[in-house]
N, C-alpha and C positions, 0 to 999 in steps of 0.2 A: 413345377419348374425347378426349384431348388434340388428335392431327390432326382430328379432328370441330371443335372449337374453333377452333383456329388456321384451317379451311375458313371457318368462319361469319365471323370477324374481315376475313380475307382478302375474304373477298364483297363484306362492311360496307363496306370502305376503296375498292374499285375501284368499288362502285355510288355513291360519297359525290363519287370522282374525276370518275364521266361529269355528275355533276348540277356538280358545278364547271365541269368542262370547257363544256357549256353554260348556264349561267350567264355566265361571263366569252365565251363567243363571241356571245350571243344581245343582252346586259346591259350590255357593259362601258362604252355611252353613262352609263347611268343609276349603275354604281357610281362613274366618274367623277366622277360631279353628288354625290353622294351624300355622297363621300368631301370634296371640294371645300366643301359645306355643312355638314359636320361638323366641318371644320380654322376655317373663319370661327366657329360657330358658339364653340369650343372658345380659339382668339384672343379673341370677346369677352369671354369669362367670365374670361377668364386679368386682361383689361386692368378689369373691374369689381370683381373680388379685391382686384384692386392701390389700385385708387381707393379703395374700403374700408379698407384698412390706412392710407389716410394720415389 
């Protein structure tokens, strides 16, 4: 039962790695955009926080 487990875990993690794997070969235009929209997005709020406290 326990190697039964540890198989199904194992399966889990390497089918989670191929959908990674393309993901970042197919994607990695768009998670750059993504990532880069997130950090500005994430800057603004930081710098209206700040404006708020004063």
């Amino acid at each position: 039962m326990y190697v039964h487990r540890l198989n199904n875990i194992s399966q889990l993690w390497a089918d989670c790695a191929d959908i990674l794997e393309r993901v970042l070969d197919q994607d990695s235009d768009k998670i750059d955009k993504v990532a880069a929209t997130y950090t500005c997005a994430e800057d603004e709020a930081k710098a209206a926080a700040a404006r708020l406290k004063r």
